[in-house]
MILODREN-274967 format. One record per residue (C-alpha): residue number from 1; residue in three letters; x, y, z. Coordinates in nm, 3 decimals, m for minus. Example, Ala and Ser with C-alpha at 12.3 -4.5 7.8 and 13.67 -1.06 7.14 Angstrom:
# residues 2
+-------+--------+---------+---------+---------+
: mimar : sedren :       u :       v :       w :
+-------+--------+---------+---------+---------+
:     1 :    ALA :   1.230 :  m0.450 :   0.780 :
:     2 :    SER :   1.367 :  m0.106 :   0.714 :
+-------+--------+---------+---------+---------+
//
This chain:
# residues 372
+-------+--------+---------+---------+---------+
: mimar : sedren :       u :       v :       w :
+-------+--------+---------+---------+---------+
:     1 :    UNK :   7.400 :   8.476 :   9.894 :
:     2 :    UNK :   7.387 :   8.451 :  10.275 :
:     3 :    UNK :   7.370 :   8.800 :  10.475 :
:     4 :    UNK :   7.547 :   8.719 :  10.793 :
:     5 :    UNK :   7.483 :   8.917 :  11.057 :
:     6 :    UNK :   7.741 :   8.862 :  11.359 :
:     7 :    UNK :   7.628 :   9.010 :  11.729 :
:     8 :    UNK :   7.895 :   8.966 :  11.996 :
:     9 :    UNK :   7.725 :   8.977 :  12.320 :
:    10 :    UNK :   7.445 :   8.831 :  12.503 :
:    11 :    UNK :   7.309 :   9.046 :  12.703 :
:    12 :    UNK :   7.037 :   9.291 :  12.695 :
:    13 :    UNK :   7.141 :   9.472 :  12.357 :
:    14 :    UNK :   7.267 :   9.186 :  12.212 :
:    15 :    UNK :   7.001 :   8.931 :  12.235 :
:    16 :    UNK :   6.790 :   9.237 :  12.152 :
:    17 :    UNK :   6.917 :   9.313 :  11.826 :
:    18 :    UNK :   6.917 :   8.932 :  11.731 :
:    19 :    UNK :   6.571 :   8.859 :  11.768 :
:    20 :    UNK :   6.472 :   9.118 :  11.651 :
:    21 :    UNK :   6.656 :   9.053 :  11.310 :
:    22 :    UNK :   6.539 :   8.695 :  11.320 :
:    23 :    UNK :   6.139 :   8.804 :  11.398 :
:    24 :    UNK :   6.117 :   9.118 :  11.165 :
:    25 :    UNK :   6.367 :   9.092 :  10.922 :
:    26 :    UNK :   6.445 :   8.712 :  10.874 :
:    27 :    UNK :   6.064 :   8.700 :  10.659 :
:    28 :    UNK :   6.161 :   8.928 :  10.422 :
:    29 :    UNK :   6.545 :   8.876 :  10.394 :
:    30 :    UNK :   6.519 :   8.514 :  10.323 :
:    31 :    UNK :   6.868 :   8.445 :  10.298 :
:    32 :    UNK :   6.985 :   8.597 :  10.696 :
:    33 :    UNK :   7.172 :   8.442 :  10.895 :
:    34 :    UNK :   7.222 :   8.564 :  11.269 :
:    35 :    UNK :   7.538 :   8.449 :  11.473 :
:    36 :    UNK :   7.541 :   8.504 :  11.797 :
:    37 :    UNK :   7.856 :   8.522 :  12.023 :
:    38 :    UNK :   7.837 :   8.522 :  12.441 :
:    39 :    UNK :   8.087 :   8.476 :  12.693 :
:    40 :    UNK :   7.784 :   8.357 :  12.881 :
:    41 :    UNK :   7.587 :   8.046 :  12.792 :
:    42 :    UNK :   7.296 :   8.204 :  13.006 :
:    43 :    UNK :   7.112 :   8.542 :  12.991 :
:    44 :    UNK :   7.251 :   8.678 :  13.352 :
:    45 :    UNK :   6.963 :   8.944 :  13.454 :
:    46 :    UNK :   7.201 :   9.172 :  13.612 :
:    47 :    UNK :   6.959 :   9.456 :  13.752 :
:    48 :    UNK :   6.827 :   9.188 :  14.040 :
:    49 :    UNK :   7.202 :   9.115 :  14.115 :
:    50 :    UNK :   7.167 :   9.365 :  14.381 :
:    51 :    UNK :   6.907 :   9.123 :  14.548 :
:    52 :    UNK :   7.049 :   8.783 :  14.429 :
:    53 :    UNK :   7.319 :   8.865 :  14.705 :
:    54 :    UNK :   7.112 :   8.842 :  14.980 :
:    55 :    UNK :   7.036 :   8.480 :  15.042 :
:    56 :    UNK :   6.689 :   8.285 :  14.998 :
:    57 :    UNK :   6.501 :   8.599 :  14.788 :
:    58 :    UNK :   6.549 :   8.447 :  14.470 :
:    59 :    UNK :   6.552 :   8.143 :  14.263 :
:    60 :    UNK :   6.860 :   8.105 :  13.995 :
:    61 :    UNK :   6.563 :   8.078 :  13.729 :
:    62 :    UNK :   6.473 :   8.426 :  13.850 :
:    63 :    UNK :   6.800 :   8.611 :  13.682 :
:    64 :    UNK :   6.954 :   8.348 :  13.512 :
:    65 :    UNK :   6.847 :   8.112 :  13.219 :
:    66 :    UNK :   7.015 :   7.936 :  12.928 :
:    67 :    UNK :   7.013 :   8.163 :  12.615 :
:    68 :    UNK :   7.002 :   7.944 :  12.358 :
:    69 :    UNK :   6.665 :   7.746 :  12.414 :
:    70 :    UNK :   6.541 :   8.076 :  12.323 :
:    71 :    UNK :   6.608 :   8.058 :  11.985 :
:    72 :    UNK :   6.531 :   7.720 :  11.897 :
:    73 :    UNK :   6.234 :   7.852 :  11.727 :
:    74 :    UNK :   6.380 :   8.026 :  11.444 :
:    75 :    UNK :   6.503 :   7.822 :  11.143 :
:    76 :    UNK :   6.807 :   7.602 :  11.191 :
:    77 :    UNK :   7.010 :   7.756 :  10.940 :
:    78 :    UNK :   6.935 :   8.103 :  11.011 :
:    79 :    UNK :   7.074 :   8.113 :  11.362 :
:    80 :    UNK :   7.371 :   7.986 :  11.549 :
:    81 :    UNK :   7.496 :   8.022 :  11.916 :
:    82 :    UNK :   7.835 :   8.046 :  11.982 :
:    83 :    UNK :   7.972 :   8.019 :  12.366 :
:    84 :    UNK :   8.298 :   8.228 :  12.310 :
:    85 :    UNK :   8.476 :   8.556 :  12.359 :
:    86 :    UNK :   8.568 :   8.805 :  12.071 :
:    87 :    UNK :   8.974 :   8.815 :  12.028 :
:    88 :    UNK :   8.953 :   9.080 :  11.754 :
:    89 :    UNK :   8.825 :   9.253 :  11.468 :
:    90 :    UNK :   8.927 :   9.310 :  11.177 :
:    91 :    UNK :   8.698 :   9.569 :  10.981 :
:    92 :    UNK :   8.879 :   9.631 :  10.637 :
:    93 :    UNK :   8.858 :   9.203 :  10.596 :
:    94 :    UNK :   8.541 :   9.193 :  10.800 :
:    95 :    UNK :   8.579 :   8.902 :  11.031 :
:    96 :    UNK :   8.577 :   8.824 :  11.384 :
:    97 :    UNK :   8.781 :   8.588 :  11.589 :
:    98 :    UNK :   8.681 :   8.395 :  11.871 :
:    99 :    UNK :   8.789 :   8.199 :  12.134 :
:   100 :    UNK :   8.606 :   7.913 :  12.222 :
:   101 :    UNK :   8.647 :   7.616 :  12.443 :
:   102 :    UNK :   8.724 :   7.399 :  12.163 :
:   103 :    UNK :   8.977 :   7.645 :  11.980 :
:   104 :    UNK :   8.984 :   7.972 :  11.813 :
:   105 :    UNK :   8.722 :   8.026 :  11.493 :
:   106 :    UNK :   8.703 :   8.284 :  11.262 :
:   107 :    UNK :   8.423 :   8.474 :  11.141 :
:   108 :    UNK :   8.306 :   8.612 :  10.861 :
:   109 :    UNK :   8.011 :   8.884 :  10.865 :
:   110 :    UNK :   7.851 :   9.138 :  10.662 :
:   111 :    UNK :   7.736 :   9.339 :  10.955 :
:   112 :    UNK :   7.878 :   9.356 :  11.278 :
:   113 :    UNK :   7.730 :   9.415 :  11.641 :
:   114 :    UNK :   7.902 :   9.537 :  11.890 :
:   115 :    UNK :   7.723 :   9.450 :  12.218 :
:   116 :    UNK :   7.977 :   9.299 :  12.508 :
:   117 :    UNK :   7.897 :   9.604 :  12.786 :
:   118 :    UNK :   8.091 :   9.646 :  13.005 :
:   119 :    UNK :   8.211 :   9.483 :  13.337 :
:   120 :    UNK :   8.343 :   9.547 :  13.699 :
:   121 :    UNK :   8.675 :   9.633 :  13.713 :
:   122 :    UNK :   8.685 :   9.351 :  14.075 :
:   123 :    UNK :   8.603 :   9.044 :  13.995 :
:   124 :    UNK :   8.454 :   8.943 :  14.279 :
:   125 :    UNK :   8.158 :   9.127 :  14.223 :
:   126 :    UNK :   7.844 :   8.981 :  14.068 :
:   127 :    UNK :   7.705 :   9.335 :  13.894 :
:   128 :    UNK :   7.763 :   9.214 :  13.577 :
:   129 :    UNK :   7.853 :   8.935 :  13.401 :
:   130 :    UNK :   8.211 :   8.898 :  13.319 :
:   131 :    UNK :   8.273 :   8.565 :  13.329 :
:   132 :    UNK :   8.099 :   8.266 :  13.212 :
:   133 :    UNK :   7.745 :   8.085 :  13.357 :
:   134 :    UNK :   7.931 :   7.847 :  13.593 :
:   135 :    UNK :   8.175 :   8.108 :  13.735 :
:   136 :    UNK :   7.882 :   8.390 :  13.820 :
:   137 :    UNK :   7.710 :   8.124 :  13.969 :
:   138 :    UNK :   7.966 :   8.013 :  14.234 :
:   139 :    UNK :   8.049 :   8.408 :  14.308 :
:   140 :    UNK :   7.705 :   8.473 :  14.392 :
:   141 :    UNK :   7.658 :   8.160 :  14.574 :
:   142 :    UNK :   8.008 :   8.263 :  14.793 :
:   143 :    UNK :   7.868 :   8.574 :  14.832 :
:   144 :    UNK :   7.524 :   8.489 :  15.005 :
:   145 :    UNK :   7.681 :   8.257 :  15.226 :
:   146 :    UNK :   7.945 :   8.529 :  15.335 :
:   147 :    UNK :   7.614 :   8.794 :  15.403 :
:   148 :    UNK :   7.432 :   8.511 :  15.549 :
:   149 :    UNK :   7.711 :   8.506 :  15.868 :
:   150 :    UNK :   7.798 :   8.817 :  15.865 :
:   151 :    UNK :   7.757 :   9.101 :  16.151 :
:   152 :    UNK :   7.940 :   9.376 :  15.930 :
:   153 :    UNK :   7.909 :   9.494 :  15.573 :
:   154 :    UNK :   8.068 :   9.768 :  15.391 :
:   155 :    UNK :   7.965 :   9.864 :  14.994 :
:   156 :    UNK :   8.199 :  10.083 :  14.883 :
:   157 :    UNK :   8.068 :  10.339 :  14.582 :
:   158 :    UNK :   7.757 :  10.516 :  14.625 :
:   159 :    UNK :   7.624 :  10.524 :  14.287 :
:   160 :    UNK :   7.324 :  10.385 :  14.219 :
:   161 :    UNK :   7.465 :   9.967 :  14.211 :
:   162 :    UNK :   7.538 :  10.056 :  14.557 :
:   163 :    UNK :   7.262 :  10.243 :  14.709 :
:   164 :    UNK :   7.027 :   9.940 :  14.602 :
:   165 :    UNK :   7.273 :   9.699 :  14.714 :
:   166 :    UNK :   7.289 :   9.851 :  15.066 :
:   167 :    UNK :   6.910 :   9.929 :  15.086 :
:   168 :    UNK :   6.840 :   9.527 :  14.974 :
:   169 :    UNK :   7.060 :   9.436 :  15.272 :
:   170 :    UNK :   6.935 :   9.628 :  15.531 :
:   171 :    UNK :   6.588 :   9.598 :  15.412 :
:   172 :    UNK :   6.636 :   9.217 :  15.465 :
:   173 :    UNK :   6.854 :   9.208 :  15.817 :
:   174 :    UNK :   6.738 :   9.517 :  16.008 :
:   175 :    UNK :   6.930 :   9.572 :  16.285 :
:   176 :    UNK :   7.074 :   9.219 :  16.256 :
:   177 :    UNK :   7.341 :   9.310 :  16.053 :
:   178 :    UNK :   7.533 :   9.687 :  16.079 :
:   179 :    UNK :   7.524 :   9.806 :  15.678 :
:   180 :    UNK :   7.761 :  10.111 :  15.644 :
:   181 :    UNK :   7.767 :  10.270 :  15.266 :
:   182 :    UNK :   8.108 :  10.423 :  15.156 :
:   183 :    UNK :   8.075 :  10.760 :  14.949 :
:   184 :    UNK :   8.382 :  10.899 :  14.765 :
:   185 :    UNK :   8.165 :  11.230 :  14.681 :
:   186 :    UNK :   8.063 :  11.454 :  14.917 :
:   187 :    UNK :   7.661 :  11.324 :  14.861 :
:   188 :    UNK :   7.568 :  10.980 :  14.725 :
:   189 :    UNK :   7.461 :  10.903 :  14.356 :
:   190 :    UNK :   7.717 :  11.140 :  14.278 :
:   191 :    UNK :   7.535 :  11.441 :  14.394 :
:   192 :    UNK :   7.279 :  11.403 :  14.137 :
:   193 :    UNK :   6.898 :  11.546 :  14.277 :
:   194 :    UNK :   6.785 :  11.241 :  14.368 :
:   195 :    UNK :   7.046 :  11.197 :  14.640 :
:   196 :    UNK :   6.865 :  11.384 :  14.946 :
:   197 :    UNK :   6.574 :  11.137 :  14.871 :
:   198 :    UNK :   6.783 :  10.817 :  14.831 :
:   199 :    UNK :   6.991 :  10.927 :  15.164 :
:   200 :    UNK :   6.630 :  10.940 :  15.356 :
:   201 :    UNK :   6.511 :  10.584 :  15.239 :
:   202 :    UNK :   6.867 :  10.442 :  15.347 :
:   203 :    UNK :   6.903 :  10.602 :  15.715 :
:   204 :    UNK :   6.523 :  10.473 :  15.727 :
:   205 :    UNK :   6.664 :  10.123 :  15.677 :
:   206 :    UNK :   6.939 :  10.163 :  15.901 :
:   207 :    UNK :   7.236 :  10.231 :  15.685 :
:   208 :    UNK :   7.512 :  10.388 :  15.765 :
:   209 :    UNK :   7.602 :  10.674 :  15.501 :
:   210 :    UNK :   8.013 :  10.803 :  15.514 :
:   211 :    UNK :   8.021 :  11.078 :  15.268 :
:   212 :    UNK :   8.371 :  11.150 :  15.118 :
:   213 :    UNK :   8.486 :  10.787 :  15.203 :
:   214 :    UNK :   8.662 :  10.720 :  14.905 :
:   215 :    UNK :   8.878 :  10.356 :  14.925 :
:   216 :    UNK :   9.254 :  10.349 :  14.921 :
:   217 :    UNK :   9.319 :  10.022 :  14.954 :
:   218 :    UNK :   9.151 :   9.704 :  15.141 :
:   219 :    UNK :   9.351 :   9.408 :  15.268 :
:   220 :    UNK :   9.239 :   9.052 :  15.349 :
:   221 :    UNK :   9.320 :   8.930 :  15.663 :
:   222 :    UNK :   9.429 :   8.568 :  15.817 :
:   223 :    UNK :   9.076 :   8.561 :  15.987 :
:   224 :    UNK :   8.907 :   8.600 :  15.676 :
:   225 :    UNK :   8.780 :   9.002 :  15.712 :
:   226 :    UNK :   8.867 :   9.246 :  15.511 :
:   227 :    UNK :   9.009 :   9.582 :  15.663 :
:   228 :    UNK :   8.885 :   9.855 :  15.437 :
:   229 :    UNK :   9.131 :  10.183 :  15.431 :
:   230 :    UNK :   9.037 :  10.472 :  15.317 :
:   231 :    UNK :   9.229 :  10.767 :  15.162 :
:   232 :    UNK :   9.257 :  10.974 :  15.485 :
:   233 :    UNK :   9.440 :  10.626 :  15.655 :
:   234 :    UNK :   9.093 :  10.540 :  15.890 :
:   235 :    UNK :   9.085 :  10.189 :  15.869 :
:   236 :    UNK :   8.725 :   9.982 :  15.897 :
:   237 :    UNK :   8.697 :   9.609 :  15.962 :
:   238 :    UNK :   8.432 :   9.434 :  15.800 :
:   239 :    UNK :   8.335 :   9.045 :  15.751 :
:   240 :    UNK :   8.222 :   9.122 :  15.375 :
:   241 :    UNK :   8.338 :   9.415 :  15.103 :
:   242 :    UNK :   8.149 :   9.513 :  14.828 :
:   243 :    UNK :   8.288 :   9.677 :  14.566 :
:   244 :    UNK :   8.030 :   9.902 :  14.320 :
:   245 :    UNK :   8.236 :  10.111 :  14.201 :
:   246 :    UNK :   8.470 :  10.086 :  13.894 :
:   247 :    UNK :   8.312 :  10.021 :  13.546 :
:   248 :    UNK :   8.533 :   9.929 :  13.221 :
:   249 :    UNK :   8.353 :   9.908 :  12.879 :
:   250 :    UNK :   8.488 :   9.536 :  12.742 :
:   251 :    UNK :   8.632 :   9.663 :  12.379 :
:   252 :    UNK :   8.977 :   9.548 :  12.406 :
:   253 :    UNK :   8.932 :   9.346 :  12.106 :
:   254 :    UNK :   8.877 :   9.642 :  11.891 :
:   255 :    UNK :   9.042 :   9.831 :  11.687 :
:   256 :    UNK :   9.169 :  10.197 :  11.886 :
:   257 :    UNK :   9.037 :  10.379 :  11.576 :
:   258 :    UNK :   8.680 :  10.264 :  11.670 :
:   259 :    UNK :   8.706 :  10.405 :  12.025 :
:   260 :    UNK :   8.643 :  10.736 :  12.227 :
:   261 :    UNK :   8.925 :  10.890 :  12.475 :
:   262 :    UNK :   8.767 :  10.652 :  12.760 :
:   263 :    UNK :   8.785 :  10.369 :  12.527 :
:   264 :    UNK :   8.369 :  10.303 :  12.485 :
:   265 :    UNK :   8.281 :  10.268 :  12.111 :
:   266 :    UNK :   8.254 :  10.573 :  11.895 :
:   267 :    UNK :   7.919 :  10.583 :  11.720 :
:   268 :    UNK :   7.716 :  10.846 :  11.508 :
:   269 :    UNK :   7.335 :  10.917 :  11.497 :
:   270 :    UNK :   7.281 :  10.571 :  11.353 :
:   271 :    UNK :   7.477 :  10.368 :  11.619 :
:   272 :    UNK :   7.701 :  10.299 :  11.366 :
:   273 :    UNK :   8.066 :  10.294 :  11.482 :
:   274 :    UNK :   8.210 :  10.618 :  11.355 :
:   275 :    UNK :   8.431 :  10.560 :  11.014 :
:   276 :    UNK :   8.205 :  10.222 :  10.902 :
:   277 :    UNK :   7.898 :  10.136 :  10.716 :
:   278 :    UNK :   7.879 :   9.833 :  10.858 :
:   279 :    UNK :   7.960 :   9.753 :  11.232 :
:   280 :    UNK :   7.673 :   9.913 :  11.484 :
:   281 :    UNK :   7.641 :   9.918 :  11.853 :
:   282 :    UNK :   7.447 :   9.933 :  12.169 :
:   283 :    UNK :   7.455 :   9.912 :  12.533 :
:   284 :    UNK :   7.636 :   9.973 :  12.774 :
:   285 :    UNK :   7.960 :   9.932 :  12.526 :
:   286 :    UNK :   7.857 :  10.308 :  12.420 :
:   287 :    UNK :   7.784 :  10.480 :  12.705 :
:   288 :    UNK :   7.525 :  10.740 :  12.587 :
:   289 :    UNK :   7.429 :  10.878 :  12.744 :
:   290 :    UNK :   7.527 :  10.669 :  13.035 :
:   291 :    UNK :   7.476 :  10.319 :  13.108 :
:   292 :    UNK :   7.134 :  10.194 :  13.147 :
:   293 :    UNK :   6.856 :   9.906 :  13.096 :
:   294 :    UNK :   6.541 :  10.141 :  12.909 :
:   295 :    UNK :   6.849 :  10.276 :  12.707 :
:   296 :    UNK :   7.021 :  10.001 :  12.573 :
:   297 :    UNK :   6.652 :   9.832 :  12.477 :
:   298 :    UNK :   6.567 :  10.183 :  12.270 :
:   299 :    UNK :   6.934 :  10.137 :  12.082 :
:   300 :    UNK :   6.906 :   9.800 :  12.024 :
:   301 :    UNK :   6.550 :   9.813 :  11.853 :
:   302 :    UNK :   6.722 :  10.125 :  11.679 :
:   303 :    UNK :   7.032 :   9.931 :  11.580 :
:   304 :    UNK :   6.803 :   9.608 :  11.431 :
:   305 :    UNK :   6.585 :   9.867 :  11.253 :
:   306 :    UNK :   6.853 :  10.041 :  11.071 :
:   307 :    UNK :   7.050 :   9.702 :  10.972 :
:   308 :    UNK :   6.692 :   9.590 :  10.849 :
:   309 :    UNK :   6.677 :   9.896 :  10.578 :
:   310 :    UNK :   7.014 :   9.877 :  10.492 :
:   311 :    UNK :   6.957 :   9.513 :  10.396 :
:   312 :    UNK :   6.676 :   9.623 :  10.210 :
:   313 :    UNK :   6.852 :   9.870 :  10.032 :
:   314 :    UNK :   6.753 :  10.159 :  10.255 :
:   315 :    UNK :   6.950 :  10.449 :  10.426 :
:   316 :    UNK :   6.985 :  10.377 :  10.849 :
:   317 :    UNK :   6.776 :  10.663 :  11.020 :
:   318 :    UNK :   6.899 :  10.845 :  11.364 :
:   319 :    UNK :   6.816 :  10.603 :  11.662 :
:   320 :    UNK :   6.608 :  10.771 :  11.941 :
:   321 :    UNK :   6.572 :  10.681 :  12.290 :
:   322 :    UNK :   6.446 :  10.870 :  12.558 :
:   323 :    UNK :   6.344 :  11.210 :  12.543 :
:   324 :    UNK :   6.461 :  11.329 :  12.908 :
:   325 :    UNK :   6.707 :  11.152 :  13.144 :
:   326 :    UNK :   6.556 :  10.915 :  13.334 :
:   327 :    UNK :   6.718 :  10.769 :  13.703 :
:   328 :    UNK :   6.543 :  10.456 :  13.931 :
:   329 :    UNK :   6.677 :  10.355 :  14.246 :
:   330 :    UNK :   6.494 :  10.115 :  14.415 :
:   331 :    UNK :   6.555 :  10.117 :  14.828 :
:   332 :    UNK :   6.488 :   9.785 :  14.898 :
:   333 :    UNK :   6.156 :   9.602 :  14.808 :
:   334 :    UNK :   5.906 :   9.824 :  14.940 :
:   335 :    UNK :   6.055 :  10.238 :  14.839 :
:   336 :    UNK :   6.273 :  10.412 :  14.594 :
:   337 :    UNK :   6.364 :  10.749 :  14.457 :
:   338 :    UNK :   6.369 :  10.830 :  14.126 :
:   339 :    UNK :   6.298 :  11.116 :  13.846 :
:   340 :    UNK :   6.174 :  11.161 :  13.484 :
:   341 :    UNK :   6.403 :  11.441 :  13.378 :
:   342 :    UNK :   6.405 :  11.712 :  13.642 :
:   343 :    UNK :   6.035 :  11.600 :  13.806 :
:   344 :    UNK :   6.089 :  11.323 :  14.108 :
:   345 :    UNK :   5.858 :  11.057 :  14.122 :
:   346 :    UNK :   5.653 :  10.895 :  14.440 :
:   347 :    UNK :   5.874 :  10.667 :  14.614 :
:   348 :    UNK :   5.587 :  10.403 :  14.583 :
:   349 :    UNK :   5.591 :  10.450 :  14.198 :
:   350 :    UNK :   5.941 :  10.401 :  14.159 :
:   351 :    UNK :   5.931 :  10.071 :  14.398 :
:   352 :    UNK :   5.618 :   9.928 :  14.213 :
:   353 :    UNK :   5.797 :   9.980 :  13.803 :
:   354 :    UNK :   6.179 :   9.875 :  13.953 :
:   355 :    UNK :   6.172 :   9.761 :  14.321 :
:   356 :    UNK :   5.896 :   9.507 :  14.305 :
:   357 :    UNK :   6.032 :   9.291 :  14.115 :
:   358 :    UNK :   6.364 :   9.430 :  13.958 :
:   359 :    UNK :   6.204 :   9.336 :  13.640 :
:   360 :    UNK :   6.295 :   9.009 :  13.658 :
:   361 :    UNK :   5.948 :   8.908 :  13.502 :
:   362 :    UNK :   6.033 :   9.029 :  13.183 :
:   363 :    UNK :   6.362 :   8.788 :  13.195 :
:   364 :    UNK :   6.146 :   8.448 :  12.963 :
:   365 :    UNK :   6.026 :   8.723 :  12.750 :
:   366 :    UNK :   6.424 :   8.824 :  12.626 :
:   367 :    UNK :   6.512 :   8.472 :  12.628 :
:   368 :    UNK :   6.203 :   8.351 :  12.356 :
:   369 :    UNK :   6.206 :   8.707 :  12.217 :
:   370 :    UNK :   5.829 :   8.786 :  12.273 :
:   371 :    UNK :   5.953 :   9.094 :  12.486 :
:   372 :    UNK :   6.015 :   9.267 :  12.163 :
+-------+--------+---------+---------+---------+
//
């Protein structure tokens, strides 16, 4: 009898886990079947979003590419692609619905992967990919030519989205363009010990740093700027906003029972959602300890492993990840800051594993799977 495996989600995690269970497992559990479920049809390489705003640096192909080609590899009956977006679940009858262009469809699965992230809470943001291929793709594309006039940019949030984003735009435009970075804490990245470093690279590039800016409101006006107001009523004019901050995990289609206080997905040592055997998940969708590229990579291989023993009979194993906490921010494309637990590392270091490239090189590899 087929073993149907259902993954909703395809991003990182998500495509992760289902080539993995197609490479490793597939062999030996003849009778698998892997469906997986995406809002987008293409695998949107979010970490280079911060640099896919500036105009002319890179080539669609460079963060975006059709997900499905990937797969064509693999058996025809042991994998299906479905362009859709998860409606609910319902874990005592085990079965998914979806909405698709065509009409709602119901699934029916034996294990369940919960993988859909999270998203920006504005939707006029390109950090991640809420919506579908063709509606990223015209944000982005109304972004860069809004940057490419401008003379004033504000990014509001000073995590780490928005210390790159800031860095990659005055990195680019100099003095050409004034960058100012809005700070709701009293020191950027949320005071972590990387923020004295970050703050150096930045006033190096030119930006403007305004620590304990938090935004009340903005308002769009008949000229087409924004006017930016912040909680103690100063009021900035800018010709683009940037919104970083503001992340909400995408689990509305779950069940409440299956969720933490700050509605992310309850899970145990196995990634398994707490009070199941057989729904798992990974990513950003769990937050754990935070979200984060290297992390949801280690839970996805962990999540794939442990639904490969329990198909074989086996008992799941705790997933690991990283042993120490590990923060990159890349300050445009030449410096960055970063740490491996409580030890910093060379700005050149951090800017040669992130910066360079953003790691959009390893983008074909997650598409055809030979990245895991």
């Amino acid at each position: 009898m087929t073993k149907t495996i259902v993954v909703l989600g395809g991003a990182y995690a998500g495509v992760g886990v289902a080539h993995r269970l197609l490479k490793y497992t597939k062999p030996q559990v003849q009778d698998l079947k892997v469906i997986l479920v995406s809002q987008n049809s293409h695998f949107y390489w979010n970490l280079a979003s911060v640099r896919a705003v500036v105009p002319g640096l890179l080539k669609e192909e460079q963060y975006s590419q059709p997900i499905e080609k990937g797969f064509a590899k693999y058996p025809a009956d042991s994998f299906e692609f479905i362009v859709g977006s998860a409606e609910g679940v319902d874990i005592i009858d085990k079965t998914v619905k979806i909405s698709t262009k065509d009409g709602e469809r119901v699934l029916n699965y034996d294990h369940l992967v919960l993988a859909t992230g999270t998203r920006a809470v504005d939707k006029k943001v390109p950090w991640k990919s809420n919506t579908t291929y063709e509606e990223t793709t015209a944000l982005l594309s109304e972004i860069q030519n809004k940057v490419k006039s401008a003379k004033h940019i504000v990014v509001a949030g000073a995590g780490a989205t928005g210390v790159e984003v800031s860095a990659e735009l005055a990195f680019e435009y100099g003095k050409e363009k004034e960058v100012v970075l809005l700070s709701g804490d009293s020191e950027i990245l949320g005071g972590d010990s990387l923020a004295s470093n970050a703050a150096t690279e930045l006033k190096k590039l030119g930006v403007q740093i305004r620590k304990s800016a938090r935004v009340a409101s903005t308002n769009e006006l008949p000229d087409g700027k924004v006017e930016v107001v912040l909680q103690n009523g100063e009021k900035i004019t800018t010709d683009v906003y940037l919104p970083t901050m503001g992340m909400a995990p995408n689990t509305e289609y779950l069940p409440a029972d299956l969720l933490t206080d700050k509605k992310f997905v309850d899970i145990d040592e196995f990634y398994r959602a707490k009070g199941t055997k057989d729904v798992w998940a990974a990513g950003d969708i769990v937050w754990k300890p935070r979200g984060s590229f290297v992390l949801s990579d280690k839970q996805a291989a962990g999540v794939a492993k442990n639904i490969d023993l329990v198909l074989k009979g086996k008992q799941p194993v705790p997933v690991k990840t990283l042993p120490m906490d590990v923060l990159m921010v890349a300050t445009g494309r030449s410096r960055g800051a970063g740490r491996l637990g409580s030890v910093k590392v060379f700005s050149i270091m951090v800017y040669m594993i992130k910066g360079r490239t953003l790691g959009t090189q390893s983008l074909p590899g997650y598409i055809d799977g030979s990245a895991f």
